[in-house]
N, CA and C atoms as an extended XYZ file, in Angstrom:
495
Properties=species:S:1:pos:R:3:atomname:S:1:resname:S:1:resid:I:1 pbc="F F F"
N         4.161        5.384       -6.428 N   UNK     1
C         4.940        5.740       -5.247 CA  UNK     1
C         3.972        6.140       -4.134 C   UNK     1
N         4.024        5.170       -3.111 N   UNK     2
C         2.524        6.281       -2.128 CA  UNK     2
C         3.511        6.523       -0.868 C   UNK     2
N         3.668        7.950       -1.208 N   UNK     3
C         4.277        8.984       -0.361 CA  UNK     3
C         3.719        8.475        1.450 C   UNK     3
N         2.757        8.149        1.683 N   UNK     4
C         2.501        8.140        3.243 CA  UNK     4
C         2.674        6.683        3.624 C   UNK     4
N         2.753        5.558        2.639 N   UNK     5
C         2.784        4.592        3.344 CA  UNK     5
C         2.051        4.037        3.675 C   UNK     5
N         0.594        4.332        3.322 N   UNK     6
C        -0.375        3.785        3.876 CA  UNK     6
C        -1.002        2.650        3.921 C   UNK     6
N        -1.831        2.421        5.127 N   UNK     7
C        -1.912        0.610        6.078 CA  UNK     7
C        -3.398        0.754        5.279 C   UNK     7
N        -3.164       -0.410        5.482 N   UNK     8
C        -4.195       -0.952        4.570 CA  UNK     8
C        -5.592       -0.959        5.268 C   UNK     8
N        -6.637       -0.610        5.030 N   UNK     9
C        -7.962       -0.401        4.780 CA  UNK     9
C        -8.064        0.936        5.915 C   UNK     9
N        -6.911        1.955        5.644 N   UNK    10
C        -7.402        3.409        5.960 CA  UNK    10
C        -8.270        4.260        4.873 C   UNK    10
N        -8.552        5.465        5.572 N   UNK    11
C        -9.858        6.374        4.964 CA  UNK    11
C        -8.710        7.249        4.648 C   UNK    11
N        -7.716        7.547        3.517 N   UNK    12
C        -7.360        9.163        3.181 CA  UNK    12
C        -8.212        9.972        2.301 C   UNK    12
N        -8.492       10.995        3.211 N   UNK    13
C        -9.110       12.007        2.839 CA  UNK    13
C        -8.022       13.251        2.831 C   UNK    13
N        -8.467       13.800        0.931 N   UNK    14
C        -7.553       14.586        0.663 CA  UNK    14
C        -8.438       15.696        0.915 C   UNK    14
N        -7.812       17.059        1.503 N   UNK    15
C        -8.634       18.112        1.419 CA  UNK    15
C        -7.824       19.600        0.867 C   UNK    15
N        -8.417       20.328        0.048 N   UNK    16
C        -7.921       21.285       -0.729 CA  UNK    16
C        -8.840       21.930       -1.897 C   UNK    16
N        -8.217       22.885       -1.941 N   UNK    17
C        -9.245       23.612       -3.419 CA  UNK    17
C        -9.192       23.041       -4.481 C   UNK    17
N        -9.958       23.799       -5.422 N   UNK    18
C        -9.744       22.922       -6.588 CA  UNK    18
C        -7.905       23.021       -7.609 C   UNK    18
N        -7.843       22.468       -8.064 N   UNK    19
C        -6.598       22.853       -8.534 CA  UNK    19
C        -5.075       23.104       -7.513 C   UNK    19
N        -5.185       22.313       -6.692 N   UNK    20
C        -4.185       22.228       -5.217 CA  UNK    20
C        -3.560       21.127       -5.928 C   UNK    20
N        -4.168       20.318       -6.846 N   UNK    21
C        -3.305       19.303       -6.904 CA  UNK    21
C        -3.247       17.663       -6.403 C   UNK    21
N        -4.723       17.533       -5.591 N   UNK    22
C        -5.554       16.716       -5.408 CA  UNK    22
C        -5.321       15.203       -5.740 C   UNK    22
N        -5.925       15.595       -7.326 N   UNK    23
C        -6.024       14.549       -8.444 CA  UNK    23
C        -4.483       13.916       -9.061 C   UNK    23
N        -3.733       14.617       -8.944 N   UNK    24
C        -2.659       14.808       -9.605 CA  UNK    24
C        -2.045       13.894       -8.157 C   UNK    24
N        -2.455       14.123       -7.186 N   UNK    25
C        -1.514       13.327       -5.745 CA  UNK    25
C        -2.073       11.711       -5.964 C   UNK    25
N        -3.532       11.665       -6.056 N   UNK    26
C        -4.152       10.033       -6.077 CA  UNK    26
C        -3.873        9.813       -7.274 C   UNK    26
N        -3.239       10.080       -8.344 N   UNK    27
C        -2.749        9.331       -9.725 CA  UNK    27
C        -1.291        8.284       -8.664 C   UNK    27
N        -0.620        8.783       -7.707 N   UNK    28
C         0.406        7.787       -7.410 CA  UNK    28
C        -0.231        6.895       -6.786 C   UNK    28
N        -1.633        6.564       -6.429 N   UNK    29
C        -1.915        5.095       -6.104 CA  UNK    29
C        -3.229        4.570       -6.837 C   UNK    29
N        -3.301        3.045       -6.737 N   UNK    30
C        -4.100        2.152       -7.568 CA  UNK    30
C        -5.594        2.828       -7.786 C   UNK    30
N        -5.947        3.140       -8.909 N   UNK    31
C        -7.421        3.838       -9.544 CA  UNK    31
C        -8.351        3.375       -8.610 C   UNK    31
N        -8.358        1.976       -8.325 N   UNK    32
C        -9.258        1.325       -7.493 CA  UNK    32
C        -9.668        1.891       -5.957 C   UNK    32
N        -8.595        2.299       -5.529 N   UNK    33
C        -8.581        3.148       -4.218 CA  UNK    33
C        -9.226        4.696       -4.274 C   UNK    33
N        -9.585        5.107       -5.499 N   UNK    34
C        -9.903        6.338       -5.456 CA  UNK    34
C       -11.488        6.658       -5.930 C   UNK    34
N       -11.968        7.089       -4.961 N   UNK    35
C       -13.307        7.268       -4.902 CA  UNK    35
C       -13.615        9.521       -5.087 C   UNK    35
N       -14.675        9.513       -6.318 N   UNK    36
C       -14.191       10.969       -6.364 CA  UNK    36
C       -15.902       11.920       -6.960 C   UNK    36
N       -16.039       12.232       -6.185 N   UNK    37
C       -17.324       13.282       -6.622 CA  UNK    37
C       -17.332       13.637       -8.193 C   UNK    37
N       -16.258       14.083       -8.641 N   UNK    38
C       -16.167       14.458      -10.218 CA  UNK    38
C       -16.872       13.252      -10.769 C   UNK    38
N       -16.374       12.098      -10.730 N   UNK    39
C       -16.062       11.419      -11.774 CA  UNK    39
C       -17.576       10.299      -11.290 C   UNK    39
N       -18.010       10.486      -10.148 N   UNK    40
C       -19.735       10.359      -10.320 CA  UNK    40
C       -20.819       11.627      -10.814 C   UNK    40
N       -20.299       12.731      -10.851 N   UNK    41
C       -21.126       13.620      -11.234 CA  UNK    41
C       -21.014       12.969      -13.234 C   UNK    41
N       -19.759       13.247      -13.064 N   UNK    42
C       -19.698       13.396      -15.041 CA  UNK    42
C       -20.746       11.929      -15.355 C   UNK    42
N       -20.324       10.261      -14.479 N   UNK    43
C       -21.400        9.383      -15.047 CA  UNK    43
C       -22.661       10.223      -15.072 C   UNK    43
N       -23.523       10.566      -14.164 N   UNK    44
C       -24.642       10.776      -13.924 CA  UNK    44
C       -25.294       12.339      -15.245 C   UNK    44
N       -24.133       12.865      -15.408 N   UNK    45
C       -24.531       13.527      -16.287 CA  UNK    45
C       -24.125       14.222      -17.537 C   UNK    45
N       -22.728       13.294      -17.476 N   UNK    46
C       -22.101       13.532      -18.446 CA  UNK    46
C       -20.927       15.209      -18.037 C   UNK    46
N       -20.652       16.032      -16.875 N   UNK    47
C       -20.378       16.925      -17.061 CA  UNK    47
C       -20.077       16.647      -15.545 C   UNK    47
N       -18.383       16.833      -15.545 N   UNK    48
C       -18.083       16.556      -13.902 CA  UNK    48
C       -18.320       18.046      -13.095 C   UNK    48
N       -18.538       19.203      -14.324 N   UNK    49
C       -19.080       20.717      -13.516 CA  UNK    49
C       -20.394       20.550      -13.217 C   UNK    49
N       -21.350       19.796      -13.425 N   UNK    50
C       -22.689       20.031      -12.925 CA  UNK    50
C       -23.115       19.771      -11.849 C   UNK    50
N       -23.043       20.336      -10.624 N   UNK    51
C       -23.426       20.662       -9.298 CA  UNK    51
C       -24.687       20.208       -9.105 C   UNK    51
N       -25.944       19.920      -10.241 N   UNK    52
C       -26.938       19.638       -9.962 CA  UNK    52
C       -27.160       17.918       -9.160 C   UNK    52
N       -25.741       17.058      -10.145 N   UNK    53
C       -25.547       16.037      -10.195 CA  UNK    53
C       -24.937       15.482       -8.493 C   UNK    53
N       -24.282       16.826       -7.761 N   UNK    54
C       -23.928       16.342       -6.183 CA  UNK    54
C       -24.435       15.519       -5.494 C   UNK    54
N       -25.756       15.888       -5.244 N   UNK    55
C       -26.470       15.013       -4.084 CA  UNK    55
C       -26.450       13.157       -4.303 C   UNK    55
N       -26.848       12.907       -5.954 N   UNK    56
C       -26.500       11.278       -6.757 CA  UNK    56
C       -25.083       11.121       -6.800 C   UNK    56
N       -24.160       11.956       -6.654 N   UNK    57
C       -22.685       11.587       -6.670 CA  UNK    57
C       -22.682       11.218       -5.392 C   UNK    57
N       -22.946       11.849       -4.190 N   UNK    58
C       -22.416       11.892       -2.838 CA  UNK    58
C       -23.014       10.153       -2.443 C   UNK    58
N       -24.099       10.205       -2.938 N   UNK    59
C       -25.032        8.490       -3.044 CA  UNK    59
C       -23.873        7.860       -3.142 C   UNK    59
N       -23.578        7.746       -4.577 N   UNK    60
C       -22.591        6.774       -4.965 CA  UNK    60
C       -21.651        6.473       -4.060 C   UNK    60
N       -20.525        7.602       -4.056 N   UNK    61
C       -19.444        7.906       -3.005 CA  UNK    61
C       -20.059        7.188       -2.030 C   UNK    61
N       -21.628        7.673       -0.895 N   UNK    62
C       -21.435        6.695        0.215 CA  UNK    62
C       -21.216        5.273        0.371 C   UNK    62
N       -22.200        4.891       -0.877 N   UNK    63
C       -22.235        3.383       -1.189 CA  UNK    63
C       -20.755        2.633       -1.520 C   UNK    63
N       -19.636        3.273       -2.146 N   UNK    64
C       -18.472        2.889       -2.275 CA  UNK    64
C       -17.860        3.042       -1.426 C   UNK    64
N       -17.583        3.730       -0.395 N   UNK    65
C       -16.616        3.649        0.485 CA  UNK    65
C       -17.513        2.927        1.575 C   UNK    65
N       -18.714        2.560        1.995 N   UNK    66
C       -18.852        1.454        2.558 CA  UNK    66
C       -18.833       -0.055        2.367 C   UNK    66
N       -18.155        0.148        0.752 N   UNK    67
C       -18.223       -1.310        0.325 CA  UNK    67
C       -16.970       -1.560        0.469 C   UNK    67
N       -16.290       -0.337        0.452 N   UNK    68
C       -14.429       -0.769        0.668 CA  UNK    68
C       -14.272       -0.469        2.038 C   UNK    68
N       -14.565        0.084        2.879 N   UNK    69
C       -14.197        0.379        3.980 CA  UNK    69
C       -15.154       -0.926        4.643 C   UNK    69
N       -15.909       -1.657        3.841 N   UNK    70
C       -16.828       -2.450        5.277 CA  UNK    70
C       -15.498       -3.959        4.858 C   UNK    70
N       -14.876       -4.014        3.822 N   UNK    71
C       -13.887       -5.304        3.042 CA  UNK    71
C       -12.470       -4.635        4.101 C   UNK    71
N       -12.633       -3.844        4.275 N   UNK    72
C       -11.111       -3.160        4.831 CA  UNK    72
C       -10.036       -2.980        3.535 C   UNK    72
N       -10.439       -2.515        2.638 N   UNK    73
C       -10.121       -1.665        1.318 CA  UNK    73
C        -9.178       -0.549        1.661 C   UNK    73
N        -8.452        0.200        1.447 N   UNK    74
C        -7.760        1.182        1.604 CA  UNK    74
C        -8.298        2.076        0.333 C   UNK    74
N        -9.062        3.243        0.666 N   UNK    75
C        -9.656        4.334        0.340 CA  UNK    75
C        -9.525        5.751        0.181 C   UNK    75
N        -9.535        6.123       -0.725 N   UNK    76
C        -8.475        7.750       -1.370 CA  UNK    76
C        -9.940        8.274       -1.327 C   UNK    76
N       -10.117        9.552       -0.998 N   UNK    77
C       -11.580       10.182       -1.045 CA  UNK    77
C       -10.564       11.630       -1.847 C   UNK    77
N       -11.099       11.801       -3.286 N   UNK    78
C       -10.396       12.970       -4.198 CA  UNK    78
C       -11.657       13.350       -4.142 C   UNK    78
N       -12.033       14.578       -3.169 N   UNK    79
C       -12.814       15.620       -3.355 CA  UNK    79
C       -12.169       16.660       -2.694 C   UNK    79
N       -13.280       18.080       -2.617 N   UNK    80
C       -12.177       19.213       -2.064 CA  UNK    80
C       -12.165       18.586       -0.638 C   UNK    80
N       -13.454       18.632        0.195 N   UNK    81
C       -13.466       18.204        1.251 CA  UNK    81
C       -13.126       19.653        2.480 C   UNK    81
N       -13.445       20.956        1.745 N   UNK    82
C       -12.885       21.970        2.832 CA  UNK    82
C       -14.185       22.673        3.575 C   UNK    82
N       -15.196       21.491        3.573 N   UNK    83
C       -16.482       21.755        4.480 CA  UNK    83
C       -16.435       20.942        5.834 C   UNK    83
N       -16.688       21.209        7.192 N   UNK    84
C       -16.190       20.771        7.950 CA  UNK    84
C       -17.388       19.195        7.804 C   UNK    84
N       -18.679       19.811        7.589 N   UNK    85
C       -19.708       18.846        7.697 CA  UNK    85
C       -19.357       17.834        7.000 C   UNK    85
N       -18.714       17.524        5.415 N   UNK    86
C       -17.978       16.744        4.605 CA  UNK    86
C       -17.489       16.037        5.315 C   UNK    86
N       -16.361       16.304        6.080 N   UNK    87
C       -15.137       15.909        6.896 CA  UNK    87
C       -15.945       15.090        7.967 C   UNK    87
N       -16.374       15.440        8.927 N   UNK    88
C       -16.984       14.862        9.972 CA  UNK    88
C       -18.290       13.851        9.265 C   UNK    88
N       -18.679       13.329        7.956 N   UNK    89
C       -19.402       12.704        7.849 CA  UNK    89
C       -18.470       11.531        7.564 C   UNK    89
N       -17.112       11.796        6.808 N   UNK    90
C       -16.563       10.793        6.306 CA  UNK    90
C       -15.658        9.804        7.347 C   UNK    90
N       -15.266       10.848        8.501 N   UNK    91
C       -15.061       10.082       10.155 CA  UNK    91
C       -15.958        9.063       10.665 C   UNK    91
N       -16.855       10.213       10.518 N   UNK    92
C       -17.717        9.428       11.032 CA  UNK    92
C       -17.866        8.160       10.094 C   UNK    92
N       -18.060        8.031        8.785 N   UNK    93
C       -18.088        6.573        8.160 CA  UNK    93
C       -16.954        5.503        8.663 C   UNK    93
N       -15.680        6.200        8.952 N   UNK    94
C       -14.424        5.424        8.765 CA  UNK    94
C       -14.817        4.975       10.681 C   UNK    94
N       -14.582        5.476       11.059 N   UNK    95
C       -15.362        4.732       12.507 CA  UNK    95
C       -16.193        4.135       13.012 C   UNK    95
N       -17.317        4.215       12.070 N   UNK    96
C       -18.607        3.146       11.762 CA  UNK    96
C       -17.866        1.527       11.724 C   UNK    96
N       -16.289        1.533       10.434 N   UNK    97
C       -16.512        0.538        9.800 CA  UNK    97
C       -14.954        0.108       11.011 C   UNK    97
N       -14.566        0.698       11.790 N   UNK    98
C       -13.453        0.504       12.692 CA  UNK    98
C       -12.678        0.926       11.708 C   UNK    98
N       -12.122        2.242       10.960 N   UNK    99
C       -10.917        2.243       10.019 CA  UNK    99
C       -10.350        3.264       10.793 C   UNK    99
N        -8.887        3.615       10.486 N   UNK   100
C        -8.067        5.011       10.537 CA  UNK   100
C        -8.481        5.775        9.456 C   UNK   100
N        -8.608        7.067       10.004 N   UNK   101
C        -8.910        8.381        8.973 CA  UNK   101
C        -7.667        9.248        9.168 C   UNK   101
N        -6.820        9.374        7.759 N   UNK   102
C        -5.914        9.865        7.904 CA  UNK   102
C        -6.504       11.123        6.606 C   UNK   102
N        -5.573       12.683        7.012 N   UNK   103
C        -5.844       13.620        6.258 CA  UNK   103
C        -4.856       13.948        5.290 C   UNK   103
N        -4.811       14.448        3.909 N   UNK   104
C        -3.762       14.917        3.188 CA  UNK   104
C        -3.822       16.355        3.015 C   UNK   104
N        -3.474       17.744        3.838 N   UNK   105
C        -4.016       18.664        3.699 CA  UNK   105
C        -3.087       19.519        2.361 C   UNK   105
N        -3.769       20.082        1.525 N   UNK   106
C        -3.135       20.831        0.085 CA  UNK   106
C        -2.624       21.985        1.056 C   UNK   106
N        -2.026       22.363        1.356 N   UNK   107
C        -2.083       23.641        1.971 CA  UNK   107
C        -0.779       24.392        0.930 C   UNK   107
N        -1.457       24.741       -0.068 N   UNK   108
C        -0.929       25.309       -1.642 CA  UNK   108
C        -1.278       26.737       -1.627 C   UNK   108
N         0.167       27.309       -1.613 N   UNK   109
C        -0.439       29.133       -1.406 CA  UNK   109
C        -1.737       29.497       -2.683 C   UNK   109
N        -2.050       30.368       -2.731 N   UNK   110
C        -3.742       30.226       -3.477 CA  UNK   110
C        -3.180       30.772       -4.735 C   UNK   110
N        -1.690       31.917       -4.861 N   UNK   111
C        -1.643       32.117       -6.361 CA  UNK   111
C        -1.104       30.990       -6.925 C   UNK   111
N        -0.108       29.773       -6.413 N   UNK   112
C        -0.293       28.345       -6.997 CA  UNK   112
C        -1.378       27.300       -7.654 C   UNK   112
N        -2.211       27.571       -6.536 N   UNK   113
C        -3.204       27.187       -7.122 CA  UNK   113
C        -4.128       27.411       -8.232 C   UNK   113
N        -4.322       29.562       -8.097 N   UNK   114
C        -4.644       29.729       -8.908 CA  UNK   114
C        -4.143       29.517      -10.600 C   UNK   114
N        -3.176       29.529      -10.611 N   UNK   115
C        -2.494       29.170      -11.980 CA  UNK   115
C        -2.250       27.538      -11.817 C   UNK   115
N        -2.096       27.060      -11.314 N   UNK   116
C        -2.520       25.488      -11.512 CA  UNK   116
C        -4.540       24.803      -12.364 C   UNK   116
N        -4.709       25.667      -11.494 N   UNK   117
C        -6.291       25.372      -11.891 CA  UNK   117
C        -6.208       26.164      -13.263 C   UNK   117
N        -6.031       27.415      -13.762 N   UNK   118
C        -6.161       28.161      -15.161 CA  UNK   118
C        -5.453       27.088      -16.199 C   UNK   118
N        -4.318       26.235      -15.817 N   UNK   119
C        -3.851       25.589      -16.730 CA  UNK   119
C        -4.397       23.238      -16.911 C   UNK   119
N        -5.833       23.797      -16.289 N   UNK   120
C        -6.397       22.234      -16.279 CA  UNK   120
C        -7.415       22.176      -17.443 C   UNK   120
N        -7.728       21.259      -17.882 N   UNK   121
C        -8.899       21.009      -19.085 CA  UNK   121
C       -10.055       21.550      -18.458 C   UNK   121
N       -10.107       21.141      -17.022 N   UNK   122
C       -11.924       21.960      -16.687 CA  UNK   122
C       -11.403       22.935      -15.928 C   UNK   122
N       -11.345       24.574      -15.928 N   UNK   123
C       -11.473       25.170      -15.087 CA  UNK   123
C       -12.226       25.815      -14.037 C   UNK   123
N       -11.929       25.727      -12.893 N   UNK   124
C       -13.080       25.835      -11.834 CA  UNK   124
C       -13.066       27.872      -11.785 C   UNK   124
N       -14.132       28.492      -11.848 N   UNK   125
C       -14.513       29.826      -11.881 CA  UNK   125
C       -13.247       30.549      -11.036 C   UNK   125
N       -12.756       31.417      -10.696 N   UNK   126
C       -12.074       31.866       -9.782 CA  UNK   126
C       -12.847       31.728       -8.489 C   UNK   126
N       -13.330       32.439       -8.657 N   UNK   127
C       -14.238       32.738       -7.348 CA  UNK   127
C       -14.572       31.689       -5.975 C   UNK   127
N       -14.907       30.394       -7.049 N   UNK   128
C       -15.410       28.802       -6.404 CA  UNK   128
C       -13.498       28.987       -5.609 C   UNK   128
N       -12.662       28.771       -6.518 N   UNK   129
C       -11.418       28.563       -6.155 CA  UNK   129
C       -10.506       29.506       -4.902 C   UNK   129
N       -10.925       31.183       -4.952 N   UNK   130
C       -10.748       31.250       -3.576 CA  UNK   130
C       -11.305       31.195       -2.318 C   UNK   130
N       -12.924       31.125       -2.568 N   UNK   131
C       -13.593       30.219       -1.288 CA  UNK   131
C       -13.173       29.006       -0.798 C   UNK   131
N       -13.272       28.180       -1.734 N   UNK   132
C       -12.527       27.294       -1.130 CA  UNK   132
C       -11.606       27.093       -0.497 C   UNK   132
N       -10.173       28.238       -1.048 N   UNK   133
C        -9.186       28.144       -0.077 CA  UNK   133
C        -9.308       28.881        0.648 C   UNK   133
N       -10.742       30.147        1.204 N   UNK   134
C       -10.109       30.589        2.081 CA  UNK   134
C       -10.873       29.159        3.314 C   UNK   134
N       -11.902       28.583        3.186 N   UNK   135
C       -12.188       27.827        3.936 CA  UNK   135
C       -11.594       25.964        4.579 C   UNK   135
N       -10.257       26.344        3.776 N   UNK   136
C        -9.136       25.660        3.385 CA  UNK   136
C        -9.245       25.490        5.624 C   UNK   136
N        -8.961       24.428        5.647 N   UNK   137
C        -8.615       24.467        7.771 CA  UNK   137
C        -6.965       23.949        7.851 C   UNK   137
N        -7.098       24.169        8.661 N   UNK   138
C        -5.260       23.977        9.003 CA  UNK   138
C        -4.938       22.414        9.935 C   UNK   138
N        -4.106       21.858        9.926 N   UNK   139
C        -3.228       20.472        9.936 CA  UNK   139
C        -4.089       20.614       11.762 C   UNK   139
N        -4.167       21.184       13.003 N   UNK   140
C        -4.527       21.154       14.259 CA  UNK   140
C        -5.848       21.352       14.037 C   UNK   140
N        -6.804       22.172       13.224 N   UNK   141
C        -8.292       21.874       13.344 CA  UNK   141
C        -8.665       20.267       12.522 C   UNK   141
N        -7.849       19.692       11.508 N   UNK   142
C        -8.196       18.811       11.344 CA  UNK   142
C        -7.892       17.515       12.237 C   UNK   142
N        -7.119       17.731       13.062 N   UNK   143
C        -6.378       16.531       14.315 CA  UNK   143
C        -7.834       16.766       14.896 C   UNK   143
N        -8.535       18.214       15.526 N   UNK   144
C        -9.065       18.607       16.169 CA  UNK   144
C       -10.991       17.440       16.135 C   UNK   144
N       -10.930       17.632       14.706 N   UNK   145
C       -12.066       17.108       14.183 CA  UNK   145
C       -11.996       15.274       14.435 C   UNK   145
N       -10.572       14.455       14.508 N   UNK   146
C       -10.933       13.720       14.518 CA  UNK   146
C       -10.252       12.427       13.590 C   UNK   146
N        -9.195       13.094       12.921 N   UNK   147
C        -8.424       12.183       11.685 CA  UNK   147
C        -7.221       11.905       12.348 C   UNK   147
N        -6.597       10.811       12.294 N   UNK   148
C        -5.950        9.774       13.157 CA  UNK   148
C        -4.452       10.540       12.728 C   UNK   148
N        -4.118       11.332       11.589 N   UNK   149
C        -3.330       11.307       11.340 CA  UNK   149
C        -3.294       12.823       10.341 C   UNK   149
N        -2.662       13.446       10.139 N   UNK   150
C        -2.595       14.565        9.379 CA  UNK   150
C        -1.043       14.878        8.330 C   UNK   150
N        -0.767       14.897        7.489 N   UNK   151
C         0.000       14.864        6.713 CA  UNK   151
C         0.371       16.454        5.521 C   UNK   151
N         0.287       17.528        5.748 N   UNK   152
C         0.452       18.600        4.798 CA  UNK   152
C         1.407       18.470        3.178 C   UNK   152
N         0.485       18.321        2.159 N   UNK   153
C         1.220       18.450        1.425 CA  UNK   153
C         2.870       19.372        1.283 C   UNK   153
N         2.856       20.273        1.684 N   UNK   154
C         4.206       21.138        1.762 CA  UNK   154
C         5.289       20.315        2.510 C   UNK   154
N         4.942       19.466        3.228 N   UNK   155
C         5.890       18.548        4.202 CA  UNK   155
C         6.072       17.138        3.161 C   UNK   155
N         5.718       16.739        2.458 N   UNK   156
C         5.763       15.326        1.645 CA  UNK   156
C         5.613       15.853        0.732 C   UNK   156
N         5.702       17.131       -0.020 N   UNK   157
C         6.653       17.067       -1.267 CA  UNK   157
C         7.999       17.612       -0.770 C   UNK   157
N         8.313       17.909        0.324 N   UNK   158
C        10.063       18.457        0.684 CA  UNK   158
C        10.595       17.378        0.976 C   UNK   158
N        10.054       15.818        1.092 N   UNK   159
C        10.437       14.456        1.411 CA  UNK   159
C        11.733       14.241       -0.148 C   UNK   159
N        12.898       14.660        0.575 N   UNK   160
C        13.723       13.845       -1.219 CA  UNK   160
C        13.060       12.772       -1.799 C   UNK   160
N        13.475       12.590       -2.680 N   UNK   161
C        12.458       11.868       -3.573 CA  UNK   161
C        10.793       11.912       -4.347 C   UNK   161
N        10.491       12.864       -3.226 N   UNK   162
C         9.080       12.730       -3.511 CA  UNK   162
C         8.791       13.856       -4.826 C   UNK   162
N         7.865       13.171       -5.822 N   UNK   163
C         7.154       13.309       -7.281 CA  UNK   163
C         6.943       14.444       -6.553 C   UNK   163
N         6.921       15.177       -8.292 N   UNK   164
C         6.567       16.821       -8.050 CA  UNK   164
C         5.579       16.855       -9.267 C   UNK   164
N         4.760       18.032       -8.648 N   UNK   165
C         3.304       17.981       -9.486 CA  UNK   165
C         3.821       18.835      -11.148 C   UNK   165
């Protein structure tokens, strides 16, 4: 079911803490579309928690979304993404290749989250989990930055119909 509709060879970039629910949103579209820091860290080292593994994940990640974004691919970026520098690098890619950058913001009150994340196979520390949300930006700083389009989770899951996590 892809809740936004999305045109084909856009950049969605999901942004949220860990355990917002992220992963659980890009399971409703094709695996192929989803490009994700975890799941190059765990190749590279077997362990999608090892932080050491970032900088060779972020490699990968660039190299894939310029191979889909240069084909005009339609592209799911499942990371937290609640660093502004993150954000403005991945614009900046999607405008390199002429694409729309549209945003999916989690904006998941944090004790949701927090008990969302306590009940996942990898749990992320507390701590990682409320930094993140407090550095969580809101639906007008992300217009602000540059994404064609902004979408709040809390608004497209109140869509009738729409899958609930």
């Amino acid at each position: 079911m892809d809740l936004l509709n999305l045109p084909a060879s856009v950049l969605c970039t999901l942004v949220g803490p860990p355990g917002s629910g992220k992963s659980t949103f890009a399971a409703h579209y094709p695996d192929s579309w989803r490009v994700c820091l975890d799941v190059y860290r765990r190749l590279a080292t077997d362990s999608e928690a090892d932080q050491s593994a970032t900088p060779v994940a972020a490699e990968i990640q660039a190299l894939l979304l310029d191979a889909r974004l240069s084909r005009g691919l339609t592209t799911l970026v499942d990371s937290t993404n609640v660093f502004a520098h993150v954000r403005t690098s991945l614009i900046a890619r999607a405008r390199y290749w002429q694409r729309p950058a549209v945003a999916v913001l989690f904006d998941v009150p944090l004790p949701t989250v927090e008990a969302q994340n306590a009940g996942r196979d990898r749990v992320v520390p507390l701590h990682i989990v409320r930094e993140h949300h407090q550095l969580l930006p809101d639906a007008d700083q992300l217009q602000r930055e540059g994404f064609t389009a902004v979408h709040p989770i809390s608004e497209l899951l109140a869509t009738p119909g729409a899958p609930r996590r």
